[in-house]
N, C-alpha and C positions, 0 to 999 in steps of 0.2 A: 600547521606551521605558520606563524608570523610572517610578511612579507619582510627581506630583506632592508625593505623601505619605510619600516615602520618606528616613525624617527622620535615619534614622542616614546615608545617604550622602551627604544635604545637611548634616548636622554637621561629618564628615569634611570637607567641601568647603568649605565657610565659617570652620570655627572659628579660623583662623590671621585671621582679621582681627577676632575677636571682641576687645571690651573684657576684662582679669582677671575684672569678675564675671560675665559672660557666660559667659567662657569655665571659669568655675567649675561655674556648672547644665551647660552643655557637657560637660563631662567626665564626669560621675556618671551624664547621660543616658546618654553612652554607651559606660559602664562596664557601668552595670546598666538596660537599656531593660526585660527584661521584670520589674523590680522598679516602674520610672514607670509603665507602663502602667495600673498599680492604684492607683498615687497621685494624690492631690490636690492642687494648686495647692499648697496650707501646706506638708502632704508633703513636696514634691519641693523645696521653700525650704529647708527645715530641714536635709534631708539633705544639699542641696549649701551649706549656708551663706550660701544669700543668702536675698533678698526674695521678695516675690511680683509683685512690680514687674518684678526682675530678672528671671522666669522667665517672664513676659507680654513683654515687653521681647527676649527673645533670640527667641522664636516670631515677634515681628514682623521682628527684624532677619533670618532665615532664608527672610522669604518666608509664614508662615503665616497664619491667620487667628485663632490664639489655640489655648490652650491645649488642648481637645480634637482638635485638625486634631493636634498634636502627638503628642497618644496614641493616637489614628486612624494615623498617620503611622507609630508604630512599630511597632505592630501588623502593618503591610504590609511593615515591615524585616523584623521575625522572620521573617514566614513568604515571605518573599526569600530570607532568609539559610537558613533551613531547607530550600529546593528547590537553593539556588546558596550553597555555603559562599565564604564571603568570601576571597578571598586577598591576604593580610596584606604590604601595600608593604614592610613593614619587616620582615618575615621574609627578605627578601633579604639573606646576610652570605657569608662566605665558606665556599664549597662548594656554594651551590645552585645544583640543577641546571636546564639551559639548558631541558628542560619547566617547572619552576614559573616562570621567569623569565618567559617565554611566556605563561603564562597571567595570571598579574599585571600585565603593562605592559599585553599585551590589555582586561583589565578595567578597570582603572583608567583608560583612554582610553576605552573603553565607557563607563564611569562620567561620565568629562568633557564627552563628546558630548551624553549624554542629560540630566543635568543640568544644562546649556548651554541648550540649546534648550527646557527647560522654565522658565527665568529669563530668557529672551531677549524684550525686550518688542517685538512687533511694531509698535508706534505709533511708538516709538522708530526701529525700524530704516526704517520710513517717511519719518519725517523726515529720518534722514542722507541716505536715499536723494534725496529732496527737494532737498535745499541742495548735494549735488550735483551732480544736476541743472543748479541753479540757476548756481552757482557755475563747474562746470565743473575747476575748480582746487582741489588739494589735496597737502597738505604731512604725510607722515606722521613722526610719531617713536617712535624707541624705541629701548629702551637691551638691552645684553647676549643675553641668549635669547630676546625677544622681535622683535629685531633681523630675523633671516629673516621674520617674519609679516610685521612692514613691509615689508619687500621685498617681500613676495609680494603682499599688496595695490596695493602701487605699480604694478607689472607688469598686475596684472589691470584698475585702473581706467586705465590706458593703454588697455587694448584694448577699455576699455569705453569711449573719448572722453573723459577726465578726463585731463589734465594732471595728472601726479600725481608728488613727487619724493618716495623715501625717503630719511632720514638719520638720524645717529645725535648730529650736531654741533648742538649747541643754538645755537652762533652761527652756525652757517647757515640753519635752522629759522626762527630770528628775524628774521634779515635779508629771508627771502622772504616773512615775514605782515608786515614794515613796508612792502614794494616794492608787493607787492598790495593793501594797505590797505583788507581788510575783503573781497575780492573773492575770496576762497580758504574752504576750511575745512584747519583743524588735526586731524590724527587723532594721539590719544596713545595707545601702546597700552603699558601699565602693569599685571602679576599685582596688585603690590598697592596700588599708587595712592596709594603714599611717597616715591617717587623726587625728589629734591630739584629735580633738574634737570627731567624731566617737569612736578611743577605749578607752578614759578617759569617757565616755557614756553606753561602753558597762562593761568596769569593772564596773563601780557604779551599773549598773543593778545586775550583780551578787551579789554586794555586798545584796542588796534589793532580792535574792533568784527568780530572775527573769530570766528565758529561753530568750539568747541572738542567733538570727541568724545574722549569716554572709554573704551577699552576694558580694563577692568578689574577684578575679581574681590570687590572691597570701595565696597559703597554709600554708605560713609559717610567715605570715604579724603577728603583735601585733594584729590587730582585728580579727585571728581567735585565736589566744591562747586565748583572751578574751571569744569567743562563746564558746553555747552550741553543736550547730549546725552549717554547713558550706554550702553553696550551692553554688557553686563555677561556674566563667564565665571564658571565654577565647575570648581574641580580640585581635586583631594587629592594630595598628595606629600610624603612624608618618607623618611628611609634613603637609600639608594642610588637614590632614584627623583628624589629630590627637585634641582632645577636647568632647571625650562623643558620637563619630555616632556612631561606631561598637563596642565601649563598651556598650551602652545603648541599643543597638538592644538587645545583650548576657545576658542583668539583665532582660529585657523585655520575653524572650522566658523562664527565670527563674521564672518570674511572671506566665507567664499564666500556667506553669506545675501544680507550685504548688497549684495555685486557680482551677486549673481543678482537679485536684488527692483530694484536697481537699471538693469541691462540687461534685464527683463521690460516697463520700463516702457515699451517700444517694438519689441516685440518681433518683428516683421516687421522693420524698419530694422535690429535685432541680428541677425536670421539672415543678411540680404544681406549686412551688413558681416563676417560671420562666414568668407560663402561667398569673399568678396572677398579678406581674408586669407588664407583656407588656399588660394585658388590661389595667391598670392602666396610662397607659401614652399614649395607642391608641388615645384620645382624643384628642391629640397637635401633632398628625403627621397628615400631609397633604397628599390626598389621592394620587396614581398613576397616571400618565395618557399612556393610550396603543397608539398606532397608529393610532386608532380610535378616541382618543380622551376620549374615557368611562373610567372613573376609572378601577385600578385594585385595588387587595385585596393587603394587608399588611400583612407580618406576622416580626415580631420581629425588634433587631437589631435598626440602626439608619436609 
């Protein structure tokens, strides 16, 4: 697991949704980390061009607690980067070979995961779980490469007892948060939480008195002012990496949290109904075969 403190991989991970002056001290941080590490607040203003508002300002929007957690933070990168050299997404061009390619989508999903689950607020993932519960019904959307995570959520809170449809059609989406009126939750799952169509989706849902989550990579996007709730991912991607891999891995680990926290919460009635299903489909799996050739037994799974 990533240390909380690990401030160049959370820059990498965040900076696409930073503001330009954010995204200015952003830059120089992590151009030259072991030059900030010695600077000071003024310092590190001067050199990147901005404030020192701006530079308190970017430590809060990444998650920190101010500006020493920052140079604590990179402190932990360096001597990251100095055990496990970084492998550079965007060093991928033409001729590289199918080992480094391996080891960088590797990491960079490594990177996704672990930074994920260290931004992932568990009160939050509570509450979804909660109003699903409650609700029972749920309507997920999402647009392009985020599209299979819906799906796959929808599948799984099916077999968690959630009525659950995914789609991609915003006038159907609409159509079933006015029929249910209020009696469902909305899940929007959005990298950057600008999608026109996503938060003009998720305001109508409020309008309609309908629990909106947001799963999406930027705290301060139009679609989470729109939610109720916010479950938030973190990825890095640019070059040939960049289109939905190490975002979709981060909504994905989002996924199963909350489908597991949410079917724990009865967790005896989830194994029977669990055991219930797989005899139910034991009939269309084809059996083992051992070394011997004799069947082996099945249990679950695909």
């Amino acid at each position: 697991m990533l240390p909380t403190s690990d401030v160049l991989a959370l820059l990498r991970a965040r900076r696409s949704s930073l503001p330009p002056v954010l995204l200015r001290v952003a830059h120089f941080v992590l151009e030259h980390p072991s030059a900030v590490v010695d600077m000071s607040t003024a310092q590190l203003a001067s050199a990147a061009g901005a404030s020192e508002a701006a530079v308190s300002r970017l430590c809060e929007r990444i998650g920190l607690s101010g500006y020493p957690a920052l140079k604590s933070g990179l402190a932990v990168s360096l001597a990251r980067a100095e055990a496990r050299p970084t492998a550079n997404v965007a060093a991928i061009d033409e001729g590289t070979d199918a080992r480094t390619v391996i080891d960088v989508v590797a990491r960079s999903h490594e990177d996704a995961i672990q930074l994920t689950a260290e931004g992932l607020d568990p009160e939050e993932v509570d509450a979804v779980s909660e109003m699903l519960r409650r609700t029972r019904t749920a309507i997920v959307y999402a647009l392009a490469s985020s599209s299979p995570v819906a799906e796959d959520l929808a599948r799984k809170l099916v077999m968690a007892g959630v009525t659950a449809t995914a789609t991609s059609d915003r006038h159907l989406a609409a159509a079933l948060i006015a029929r249910y009126e209020g009696r469902c939750g909305l899940i929007v799952i959005s990298t950057t939480g600008y999608t026109q169509d996503s938060v003009s989706l998720a305001e109508a849902a409020r309008l309609h008195d309908t629990p909106v989550v947001a799963v999406t990579s930027d705290p301060e996007s139009r679609l989470v002012r729109a939610a109720t709730h916010v479950l938030r991912t973190s990825a890095y991607e640019e070059g040939l990496r960049s289109g939905g891999t190490s975002d979709r891995i981060a909504q994905l680990l989002v996924v199963d949290v909350l489908v597991t926290v949410l079917r724990s919460a009865d967790h005896h009635a989830e194994i029977a109904s669990m055991h219930r299903m797989d005899e139910a489909v034991g009939p269309w799996k084809l059996p083992r075969r051992g070394p011997s050739g004799a069947p082996e037994a099945r249990s679950g799974g695909d």
